[in-house]
Structure formats: C-alpha cells, structure tokens
The first five atom37 places (N, CA, C, CB, O) and aatype in JSON, in Angstrom:
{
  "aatype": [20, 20, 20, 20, 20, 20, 20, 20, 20, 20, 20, 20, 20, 20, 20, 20, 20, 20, 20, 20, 20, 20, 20, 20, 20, 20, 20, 20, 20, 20, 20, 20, 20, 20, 20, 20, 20, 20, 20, 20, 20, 20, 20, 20, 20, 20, 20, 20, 20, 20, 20, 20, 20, 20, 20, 20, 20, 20, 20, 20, 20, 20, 20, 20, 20, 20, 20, 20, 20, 20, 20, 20, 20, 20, 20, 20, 20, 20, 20, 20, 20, 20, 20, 20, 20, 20, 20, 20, 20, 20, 20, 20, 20, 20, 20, 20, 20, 20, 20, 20, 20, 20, 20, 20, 20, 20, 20, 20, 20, 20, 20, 20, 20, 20, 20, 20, 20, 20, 20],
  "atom_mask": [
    [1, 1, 1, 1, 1],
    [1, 1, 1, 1, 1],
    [1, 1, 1, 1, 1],
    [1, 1, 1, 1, 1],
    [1, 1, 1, 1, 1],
    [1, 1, 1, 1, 1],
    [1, 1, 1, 1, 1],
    [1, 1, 1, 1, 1],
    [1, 1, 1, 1, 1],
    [1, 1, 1, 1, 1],
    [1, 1, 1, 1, 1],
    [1, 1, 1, 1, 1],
    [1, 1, 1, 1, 1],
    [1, 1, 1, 1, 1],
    [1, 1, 1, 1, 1],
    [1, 1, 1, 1, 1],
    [1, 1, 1, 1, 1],
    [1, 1, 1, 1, 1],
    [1, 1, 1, 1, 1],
    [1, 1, 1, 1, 1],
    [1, 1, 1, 1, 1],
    [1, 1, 1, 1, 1],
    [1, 1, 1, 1, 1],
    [1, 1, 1, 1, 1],
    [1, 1, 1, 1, 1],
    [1, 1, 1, 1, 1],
    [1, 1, 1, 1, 1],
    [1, 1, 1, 1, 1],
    [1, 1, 1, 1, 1],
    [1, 1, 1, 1, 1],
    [1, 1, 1, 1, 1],
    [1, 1, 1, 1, 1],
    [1, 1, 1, 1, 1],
    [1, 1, 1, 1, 1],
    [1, 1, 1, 1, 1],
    [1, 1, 1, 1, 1],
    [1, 1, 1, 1, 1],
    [1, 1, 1, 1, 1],
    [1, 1, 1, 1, 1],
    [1, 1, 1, 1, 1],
    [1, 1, 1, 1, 1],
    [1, 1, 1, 1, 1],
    [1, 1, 1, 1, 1],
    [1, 1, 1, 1, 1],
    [1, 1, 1, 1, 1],
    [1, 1, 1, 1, 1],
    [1, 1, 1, 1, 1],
    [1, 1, 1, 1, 1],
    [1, 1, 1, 1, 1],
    [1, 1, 1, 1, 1],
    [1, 1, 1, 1, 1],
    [1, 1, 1, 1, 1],
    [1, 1, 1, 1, 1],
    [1, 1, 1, 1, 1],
    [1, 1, 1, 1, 1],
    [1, 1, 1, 1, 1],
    [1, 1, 1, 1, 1],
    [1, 1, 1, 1, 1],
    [1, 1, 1, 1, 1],
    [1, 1, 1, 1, 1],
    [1, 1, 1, 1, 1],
    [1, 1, 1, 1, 1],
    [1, 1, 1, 1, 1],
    [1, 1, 1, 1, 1],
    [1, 1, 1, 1, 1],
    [1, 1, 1, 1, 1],
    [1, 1, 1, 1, 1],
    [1, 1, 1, 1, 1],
    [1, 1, 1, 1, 1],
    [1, 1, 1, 1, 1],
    [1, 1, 1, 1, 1],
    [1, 1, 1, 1, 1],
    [1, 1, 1, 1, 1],
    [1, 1, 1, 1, 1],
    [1, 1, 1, 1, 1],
    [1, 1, 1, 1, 1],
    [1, 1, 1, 1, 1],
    [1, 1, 1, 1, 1],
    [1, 1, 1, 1, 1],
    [1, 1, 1, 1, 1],
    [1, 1, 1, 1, 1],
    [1, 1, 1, 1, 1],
    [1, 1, 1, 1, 1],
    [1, 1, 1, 1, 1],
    [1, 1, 1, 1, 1],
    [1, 1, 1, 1, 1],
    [1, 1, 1, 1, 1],
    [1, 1, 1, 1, 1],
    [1, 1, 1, 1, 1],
    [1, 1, 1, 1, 1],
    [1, 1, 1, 1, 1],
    [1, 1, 1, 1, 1],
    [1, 1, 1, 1, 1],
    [1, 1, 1, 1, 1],
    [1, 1, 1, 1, 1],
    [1, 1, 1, 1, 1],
    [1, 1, 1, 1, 1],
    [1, 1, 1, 1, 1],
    [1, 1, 1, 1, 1],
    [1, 1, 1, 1, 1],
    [1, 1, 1, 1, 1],
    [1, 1, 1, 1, 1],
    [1, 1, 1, 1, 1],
    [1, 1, 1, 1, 1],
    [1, 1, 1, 1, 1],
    [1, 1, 1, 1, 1],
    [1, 1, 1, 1, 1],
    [1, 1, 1, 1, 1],
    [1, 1, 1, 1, 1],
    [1, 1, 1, 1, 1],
    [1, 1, 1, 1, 1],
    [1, 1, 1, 1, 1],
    [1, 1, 1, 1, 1],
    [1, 1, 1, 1, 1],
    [1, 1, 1, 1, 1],
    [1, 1, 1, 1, 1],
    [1, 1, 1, 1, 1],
    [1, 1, 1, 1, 1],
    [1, 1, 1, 1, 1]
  ],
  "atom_positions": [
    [[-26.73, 9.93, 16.98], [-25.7, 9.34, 17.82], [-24.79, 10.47, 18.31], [-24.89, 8.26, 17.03], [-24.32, 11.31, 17.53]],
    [[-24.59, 10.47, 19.41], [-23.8, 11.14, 20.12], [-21.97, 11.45, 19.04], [-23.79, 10.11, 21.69], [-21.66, 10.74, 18.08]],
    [[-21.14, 12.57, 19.56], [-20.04, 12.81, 18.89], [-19.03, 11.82, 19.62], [-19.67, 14.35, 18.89], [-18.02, 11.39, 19.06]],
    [[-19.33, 11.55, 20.68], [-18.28, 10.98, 21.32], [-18.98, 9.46, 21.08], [-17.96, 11.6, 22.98], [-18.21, 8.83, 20.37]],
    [[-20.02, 8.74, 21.38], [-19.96, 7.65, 20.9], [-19.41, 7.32, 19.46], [-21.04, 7.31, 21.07], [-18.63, 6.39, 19.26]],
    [[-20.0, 8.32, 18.28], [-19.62, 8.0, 17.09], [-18.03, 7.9, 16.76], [-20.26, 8.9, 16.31], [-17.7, 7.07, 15.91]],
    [[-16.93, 8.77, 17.42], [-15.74, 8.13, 17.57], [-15.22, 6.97, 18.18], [-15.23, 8.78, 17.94], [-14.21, 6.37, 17.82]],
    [[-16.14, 6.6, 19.35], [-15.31, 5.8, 20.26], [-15.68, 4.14, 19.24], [-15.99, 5.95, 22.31], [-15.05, 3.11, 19.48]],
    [[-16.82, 4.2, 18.12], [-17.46, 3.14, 17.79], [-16.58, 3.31, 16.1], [-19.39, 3.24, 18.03], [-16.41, 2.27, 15.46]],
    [[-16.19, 4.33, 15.65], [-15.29, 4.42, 14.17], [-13.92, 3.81, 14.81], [-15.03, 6.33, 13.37], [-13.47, 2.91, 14.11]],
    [[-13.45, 3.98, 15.51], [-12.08, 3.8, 16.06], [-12.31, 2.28, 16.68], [-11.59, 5.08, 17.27], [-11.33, 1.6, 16.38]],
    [[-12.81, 1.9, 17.07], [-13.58, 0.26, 17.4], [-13.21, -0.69, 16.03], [-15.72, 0.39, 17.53], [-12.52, -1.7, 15.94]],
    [[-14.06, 0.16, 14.89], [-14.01, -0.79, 13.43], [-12.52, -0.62, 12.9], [-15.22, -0.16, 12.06], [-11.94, -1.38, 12.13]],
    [[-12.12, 0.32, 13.37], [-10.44, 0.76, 12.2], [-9.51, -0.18, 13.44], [-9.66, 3.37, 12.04], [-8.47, -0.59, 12.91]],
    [[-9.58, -0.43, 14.27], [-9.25, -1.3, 15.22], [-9.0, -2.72, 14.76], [-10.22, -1.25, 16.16], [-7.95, -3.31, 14.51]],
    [[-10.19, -3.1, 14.7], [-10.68, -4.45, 14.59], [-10.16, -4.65, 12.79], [-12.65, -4.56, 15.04], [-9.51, -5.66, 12.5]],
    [[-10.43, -3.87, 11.95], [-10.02, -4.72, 11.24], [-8.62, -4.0, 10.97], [-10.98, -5.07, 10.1], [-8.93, -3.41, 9.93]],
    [[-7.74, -3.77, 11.12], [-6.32, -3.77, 11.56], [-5.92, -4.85, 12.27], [-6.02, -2.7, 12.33], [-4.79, -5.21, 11.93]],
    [[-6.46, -5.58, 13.22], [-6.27, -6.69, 13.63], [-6.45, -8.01, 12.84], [-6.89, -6.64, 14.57], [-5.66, -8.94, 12.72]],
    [[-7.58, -7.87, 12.39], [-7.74, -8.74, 10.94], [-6.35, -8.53, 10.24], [-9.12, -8.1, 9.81], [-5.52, -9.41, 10.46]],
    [[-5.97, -7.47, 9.43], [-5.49, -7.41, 8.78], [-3.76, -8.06, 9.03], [-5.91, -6.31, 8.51], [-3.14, -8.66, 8.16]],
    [[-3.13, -7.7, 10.67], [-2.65, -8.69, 11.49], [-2.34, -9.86, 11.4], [-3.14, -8.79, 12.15], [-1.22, -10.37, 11.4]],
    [[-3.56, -10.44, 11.31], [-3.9, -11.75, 11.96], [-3.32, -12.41, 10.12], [-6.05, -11.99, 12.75], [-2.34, -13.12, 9.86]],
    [[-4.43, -11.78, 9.11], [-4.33, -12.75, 7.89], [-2.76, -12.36, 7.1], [-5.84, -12.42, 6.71], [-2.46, -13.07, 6.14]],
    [[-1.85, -11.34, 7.48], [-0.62, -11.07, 6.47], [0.16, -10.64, 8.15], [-0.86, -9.48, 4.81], [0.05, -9.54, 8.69]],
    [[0.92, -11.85, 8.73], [1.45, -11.63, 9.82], [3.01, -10.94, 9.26], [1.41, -13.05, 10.72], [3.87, -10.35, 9.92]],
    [[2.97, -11.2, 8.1], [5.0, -10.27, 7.5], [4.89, -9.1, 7.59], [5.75, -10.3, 5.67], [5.83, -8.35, 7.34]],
    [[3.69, -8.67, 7.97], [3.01, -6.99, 8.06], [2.81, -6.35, 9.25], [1.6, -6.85, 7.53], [2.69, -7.16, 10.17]],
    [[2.75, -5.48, 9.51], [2.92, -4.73, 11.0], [1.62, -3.61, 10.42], [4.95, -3.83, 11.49], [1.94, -2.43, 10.26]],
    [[0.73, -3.87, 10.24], [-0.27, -2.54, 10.41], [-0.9, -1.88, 11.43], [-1.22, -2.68, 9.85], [-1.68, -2.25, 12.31]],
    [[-0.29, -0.54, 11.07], [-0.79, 0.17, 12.72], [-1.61, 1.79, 12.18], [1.15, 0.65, 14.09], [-1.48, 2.57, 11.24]],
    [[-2.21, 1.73, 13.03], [-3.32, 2.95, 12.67], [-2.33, 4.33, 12.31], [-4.5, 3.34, 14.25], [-2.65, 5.13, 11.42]],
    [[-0.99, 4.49, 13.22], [-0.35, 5.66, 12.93], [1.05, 5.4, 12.2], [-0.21, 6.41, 14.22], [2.06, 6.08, 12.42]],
    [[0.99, 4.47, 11.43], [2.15, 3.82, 10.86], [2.0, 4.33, 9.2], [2.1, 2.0, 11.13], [1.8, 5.39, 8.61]],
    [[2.27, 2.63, 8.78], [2.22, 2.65, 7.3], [1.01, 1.93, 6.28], [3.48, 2.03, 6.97], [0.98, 1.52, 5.12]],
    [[0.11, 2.02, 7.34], [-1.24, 1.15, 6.76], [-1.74, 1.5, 5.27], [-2.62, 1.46, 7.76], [-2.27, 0.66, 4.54]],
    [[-1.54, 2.62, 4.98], [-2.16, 2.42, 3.36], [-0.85, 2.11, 2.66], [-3.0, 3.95, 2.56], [-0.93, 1.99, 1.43]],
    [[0.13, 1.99, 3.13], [1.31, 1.25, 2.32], [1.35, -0.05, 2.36], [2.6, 1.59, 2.71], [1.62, -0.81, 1.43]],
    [[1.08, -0.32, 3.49], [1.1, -2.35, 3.73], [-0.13, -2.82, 3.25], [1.14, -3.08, 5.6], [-0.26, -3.97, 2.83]],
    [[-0.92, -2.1, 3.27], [-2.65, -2.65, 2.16], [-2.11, -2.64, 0.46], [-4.48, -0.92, 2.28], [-2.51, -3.54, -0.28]],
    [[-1.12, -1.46, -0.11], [-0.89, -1.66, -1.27], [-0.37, -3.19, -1.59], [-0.05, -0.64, -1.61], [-0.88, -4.13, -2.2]],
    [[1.41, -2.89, -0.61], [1.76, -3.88, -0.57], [1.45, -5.39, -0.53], [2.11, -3.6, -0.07], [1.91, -6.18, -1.36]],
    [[0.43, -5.82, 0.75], [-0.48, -6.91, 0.46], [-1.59, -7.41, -0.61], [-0.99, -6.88, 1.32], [-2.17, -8.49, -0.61]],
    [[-1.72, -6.44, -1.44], [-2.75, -6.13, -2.86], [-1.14, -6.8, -3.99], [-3.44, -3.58, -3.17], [-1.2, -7.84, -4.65]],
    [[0.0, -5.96, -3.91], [1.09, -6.51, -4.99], [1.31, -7.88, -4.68], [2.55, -5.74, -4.96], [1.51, -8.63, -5.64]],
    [[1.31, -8.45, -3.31], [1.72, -9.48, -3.14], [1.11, -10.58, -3.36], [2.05, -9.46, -2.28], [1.7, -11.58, -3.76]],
    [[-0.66, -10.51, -3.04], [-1.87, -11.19, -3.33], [-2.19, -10.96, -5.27], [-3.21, -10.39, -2.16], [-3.09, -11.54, -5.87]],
    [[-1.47, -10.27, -5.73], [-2.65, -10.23, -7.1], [-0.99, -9.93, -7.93], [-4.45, -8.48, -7.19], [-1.33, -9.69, -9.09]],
    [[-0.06, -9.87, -7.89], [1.07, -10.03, -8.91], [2.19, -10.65, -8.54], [1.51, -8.87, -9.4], [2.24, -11.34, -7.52]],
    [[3.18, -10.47, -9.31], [4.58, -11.56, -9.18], [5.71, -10.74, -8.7], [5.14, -12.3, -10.74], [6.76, -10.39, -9.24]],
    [[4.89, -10.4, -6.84], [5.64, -9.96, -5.88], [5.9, -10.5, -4.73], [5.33, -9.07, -5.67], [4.9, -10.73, -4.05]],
    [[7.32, -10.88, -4.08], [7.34, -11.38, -2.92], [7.71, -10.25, -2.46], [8.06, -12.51, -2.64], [8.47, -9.58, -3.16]],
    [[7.33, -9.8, -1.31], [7.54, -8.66, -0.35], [8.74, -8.76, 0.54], [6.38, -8.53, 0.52], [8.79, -9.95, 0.84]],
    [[9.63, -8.2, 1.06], [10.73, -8.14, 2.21], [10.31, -7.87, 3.65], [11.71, -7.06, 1.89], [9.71, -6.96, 4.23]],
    [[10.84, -8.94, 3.98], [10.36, -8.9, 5.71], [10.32, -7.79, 6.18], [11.21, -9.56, 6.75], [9.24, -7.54, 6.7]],
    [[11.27, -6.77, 6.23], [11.84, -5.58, 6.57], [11.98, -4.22, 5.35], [13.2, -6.06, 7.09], [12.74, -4.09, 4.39]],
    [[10.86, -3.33, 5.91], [10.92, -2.5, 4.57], [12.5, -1.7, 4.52], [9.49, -1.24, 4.57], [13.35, -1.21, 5.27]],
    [[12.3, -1.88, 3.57], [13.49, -1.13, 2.31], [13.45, 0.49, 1.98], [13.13, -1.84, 0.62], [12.38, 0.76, 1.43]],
    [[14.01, 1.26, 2.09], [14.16, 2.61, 1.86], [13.92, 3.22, -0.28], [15.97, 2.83, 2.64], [13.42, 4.22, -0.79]],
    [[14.4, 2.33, -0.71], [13.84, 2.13, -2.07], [13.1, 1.23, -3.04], [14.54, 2.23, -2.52], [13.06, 1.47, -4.25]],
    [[12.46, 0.1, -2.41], [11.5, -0.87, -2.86], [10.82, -1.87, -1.93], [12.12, -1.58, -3.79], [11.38, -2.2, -0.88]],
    [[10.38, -2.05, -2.06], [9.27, -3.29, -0.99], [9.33, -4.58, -1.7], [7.29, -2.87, -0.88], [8.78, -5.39, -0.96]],
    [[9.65, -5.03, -2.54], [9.8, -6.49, -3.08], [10.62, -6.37, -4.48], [8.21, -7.24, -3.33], [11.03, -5.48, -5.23]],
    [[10.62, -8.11, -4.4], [10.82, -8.5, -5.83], [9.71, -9.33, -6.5], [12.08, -9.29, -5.94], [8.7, -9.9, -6.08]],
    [[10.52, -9.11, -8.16], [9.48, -10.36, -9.01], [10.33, -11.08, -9.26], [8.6, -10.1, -10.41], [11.53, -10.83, -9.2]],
    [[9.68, -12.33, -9.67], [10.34, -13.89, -9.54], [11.75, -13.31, -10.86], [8.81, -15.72, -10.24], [12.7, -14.08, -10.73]],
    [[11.96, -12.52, -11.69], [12.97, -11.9, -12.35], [13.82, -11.39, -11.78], [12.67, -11.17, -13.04], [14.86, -11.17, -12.42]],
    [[13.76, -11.05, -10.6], [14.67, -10.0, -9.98], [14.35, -8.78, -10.27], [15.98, -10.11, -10.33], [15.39, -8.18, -10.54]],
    [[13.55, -8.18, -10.34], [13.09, -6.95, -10.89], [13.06, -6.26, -9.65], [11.75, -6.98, -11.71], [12.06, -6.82, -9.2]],
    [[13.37, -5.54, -8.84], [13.14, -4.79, -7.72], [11.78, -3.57, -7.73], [14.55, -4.12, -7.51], [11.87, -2.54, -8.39]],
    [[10.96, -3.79, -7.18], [9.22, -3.25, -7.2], [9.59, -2.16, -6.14], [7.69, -4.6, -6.55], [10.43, -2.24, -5.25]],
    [[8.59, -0.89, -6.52], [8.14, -0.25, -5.23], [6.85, -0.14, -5.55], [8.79, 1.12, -4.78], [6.44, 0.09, -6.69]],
    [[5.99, -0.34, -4.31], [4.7, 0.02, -4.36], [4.06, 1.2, -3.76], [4.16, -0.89, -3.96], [4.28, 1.68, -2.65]],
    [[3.24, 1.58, -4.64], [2.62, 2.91, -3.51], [1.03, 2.57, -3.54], [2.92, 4.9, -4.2], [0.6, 1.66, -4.26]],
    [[0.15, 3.41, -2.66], [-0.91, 3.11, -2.83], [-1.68, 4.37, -1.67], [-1.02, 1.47, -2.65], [-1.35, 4.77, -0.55]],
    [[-2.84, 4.7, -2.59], [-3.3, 6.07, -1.64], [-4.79, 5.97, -1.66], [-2.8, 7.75, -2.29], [-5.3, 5.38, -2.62]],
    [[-5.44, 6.4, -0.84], [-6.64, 6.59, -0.68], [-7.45, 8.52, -1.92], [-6.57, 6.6, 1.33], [-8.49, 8.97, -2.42]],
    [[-6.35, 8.75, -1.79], [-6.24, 10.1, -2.18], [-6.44, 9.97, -3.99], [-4.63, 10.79, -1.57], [-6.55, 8.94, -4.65]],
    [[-6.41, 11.89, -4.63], [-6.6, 11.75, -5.98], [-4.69, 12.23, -6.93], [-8.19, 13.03, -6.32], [-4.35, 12.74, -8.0]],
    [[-4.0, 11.65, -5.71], [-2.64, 11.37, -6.68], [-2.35, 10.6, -5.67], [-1.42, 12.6, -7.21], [-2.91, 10.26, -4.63]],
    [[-0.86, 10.29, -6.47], [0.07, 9.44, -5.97], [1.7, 9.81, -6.66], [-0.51, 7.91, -6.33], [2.13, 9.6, -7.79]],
    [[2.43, 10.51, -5.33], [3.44, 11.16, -5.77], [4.47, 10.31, -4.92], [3.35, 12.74, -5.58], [4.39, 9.95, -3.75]],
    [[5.63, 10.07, -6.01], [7.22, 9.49, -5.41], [8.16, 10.26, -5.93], [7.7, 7.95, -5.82], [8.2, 11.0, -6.9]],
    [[9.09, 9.88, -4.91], [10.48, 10.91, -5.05], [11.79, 10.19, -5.57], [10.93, 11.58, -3.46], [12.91, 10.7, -5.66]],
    [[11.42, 8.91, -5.89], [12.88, 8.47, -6.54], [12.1, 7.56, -7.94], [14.12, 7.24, -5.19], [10.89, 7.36, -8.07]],
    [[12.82, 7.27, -8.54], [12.65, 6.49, -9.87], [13.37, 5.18, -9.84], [13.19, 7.31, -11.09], [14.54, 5.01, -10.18]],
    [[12.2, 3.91, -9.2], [12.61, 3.12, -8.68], [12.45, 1.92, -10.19], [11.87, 3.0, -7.21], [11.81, 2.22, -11.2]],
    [[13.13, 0.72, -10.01], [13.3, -0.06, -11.25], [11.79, -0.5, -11.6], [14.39, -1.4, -11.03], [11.61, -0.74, -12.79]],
    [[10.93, -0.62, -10.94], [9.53, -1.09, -11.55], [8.67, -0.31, -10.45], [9.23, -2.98, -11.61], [9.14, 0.0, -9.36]],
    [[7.5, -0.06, -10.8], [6.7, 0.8, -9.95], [5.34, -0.13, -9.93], [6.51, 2.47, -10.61], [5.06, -0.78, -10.94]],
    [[4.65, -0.19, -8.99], [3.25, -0.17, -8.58], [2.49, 0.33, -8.11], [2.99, -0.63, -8.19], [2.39, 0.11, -6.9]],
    [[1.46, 1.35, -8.75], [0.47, 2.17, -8.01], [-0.97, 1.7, -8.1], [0.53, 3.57, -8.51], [-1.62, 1.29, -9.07]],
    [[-1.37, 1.93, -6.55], [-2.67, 1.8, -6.59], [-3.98, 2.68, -5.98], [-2.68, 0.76, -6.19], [-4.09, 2.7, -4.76]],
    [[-4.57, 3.11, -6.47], [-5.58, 3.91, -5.73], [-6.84, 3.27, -5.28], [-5.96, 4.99, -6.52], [-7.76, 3.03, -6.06]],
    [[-6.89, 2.98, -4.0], [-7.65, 2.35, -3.34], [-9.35, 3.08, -2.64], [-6.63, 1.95, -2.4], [-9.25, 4.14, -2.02]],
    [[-10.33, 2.63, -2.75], [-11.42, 3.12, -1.99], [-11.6, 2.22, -0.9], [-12.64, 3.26, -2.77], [-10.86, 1.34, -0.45]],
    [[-13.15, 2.78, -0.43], [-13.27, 2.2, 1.04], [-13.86, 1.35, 1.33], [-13.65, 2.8, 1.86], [-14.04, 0.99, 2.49]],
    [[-14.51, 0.58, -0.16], [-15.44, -0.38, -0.13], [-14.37, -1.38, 0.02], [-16.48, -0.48, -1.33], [-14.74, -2.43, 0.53]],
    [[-13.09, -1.31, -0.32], [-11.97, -2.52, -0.07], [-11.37, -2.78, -1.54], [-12.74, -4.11, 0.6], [-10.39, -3.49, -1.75]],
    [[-12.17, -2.04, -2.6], [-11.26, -2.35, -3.8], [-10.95, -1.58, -4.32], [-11.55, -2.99, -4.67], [-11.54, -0.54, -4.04]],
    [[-9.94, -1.49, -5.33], [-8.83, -0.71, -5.68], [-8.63, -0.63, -7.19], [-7.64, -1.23, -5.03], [-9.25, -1.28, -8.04]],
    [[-7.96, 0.01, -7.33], [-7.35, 0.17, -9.23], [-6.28, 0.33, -9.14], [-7.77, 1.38, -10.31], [-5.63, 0.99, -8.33]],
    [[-5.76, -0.72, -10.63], [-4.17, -0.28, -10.24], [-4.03, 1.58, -11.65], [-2.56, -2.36, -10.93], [-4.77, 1.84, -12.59]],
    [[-2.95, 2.3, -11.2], [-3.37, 3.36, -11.87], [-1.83, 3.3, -12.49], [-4.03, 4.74, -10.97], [-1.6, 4.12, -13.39]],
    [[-0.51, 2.23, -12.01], [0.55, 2.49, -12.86], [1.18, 0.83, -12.6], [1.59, 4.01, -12.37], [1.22, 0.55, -11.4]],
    [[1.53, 0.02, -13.28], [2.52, -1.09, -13.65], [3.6, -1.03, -14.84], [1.72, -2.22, -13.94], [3.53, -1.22, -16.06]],
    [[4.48, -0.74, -14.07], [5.89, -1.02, -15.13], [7.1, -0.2, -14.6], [5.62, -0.44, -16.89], [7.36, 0.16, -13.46]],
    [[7.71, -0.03, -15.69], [9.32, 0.02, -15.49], [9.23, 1.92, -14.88], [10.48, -0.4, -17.51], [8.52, 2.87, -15.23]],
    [[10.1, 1.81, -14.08], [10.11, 3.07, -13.31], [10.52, 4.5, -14.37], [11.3, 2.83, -12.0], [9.92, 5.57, -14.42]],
    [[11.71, 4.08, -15.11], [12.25, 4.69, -16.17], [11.38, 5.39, -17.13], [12.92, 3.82, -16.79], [11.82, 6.11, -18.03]],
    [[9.72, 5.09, -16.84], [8.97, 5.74, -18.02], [8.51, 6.68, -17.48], [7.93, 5.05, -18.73], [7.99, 7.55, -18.18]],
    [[8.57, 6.86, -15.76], [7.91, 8.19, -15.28], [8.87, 9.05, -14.52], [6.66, 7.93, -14.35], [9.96, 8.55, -14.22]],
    [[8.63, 10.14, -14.23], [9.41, 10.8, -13.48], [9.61, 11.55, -11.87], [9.45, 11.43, -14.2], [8.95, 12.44, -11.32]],
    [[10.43, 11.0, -11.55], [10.46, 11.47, -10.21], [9.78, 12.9, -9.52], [11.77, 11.5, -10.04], [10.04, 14.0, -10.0]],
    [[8.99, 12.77, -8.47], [8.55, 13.71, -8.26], [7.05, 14.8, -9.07], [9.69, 14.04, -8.26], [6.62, 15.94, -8.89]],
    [[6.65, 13.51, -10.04], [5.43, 13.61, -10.95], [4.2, 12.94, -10.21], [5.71, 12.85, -12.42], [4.59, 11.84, -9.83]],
    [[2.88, 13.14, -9.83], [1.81, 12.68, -9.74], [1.06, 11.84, -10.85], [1.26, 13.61, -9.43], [0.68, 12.12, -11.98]],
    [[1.02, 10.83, -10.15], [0.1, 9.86, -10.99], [-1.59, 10.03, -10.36], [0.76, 8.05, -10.77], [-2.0, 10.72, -9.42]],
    [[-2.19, 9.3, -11.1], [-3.59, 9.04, -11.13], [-4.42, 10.2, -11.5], [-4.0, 8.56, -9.88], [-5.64, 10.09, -11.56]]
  ]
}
C-alpha cells in the first residue's frame, strides 16, 4: 500500500472512532489533538468505578466518588505515568490498543509522590 494511502486510511479509523467515542460519552469532547488519552481514562473511571466526572475539566481532579473524595485520573498509552501534584485520590491507567487497559494505581494520593512515575 502506498505511504500516502496508508495515512489518509489510519487517520480515516482514528477519525471514525473518535466520533464513536463522541457519539457514546457526549460529557466528553475527544479530539485527535486534544485530551483523548485523558478522556478514554476518564470514561474507563467513570464506566468501571465510583466516579462521576465534571462537565468541565478541573485543573486538579476530573471527578468525584459518591464520598466526596475528589479523583484525578491519568491514563497513558506509554511505559509510565507521571503527575505533578498530589491529588486526594488517584487513578492510573495504562491502556493498549486492543481497547483494554490495567489499572496500575487506585487510592489515596498521599501514598505517592509528586512528580514520581508509576507503572
């Protein structure tokens, strides 16, 4: 296959399902040059734990739990996952490309340290 078809047809699929992704979690704005592996974490905390997400992201957490617990989530395609503040509960996830993921940290922010790599 040609170099230029094989982009114009990868960029087709990262397209399309960005639009999916759209369509099924509309509180989400995923955009190819945005925050897409953050709003996939995020939609993973929100679908699989006791997180409601904020309409409008937050500069130090992306949701709560039904406690009031204030969450941040991270989530990377990559082999860490580094944050810069020490937020009240943490969620990390390291995600592949088949669509599923591991979580690699749940709990209280206070046990790790700012500016440390996980996974």
């Amino acid at each position: 296959m040609p170099k230029h078809q094989a982009l114009q047809d990868g960029l087709g699929l990262i397209f399309e399902g960005i639009r999916k992704l759209n369509e099924a979690f509309p509180n989400r704005k995923f955009t190819i040059d945005g925050r897409l592996v953050g709003d996939i974490g995020e939609v993973i905390a929100e679908l699989e734990y006791d997180v409601v997400l904020h309409d409008v992201s937050q500069p130090a957490y992306d949701g709560e739990t039904s406690d009031g617990r204030r969450v941040q989530i991270k989530a990377t395609f990559k082999n860490q996952l580094t944050f810069k503040t020490t937020p009240d509960y943490f969620l990390g996830f390291k995600l592949f490309q088949d669509g599923s993921y591991e979580e690699v940290y749940n709990g209280p922010g206070n046990l790790i340290c700012s500016g440390r790599d996980l996974i």
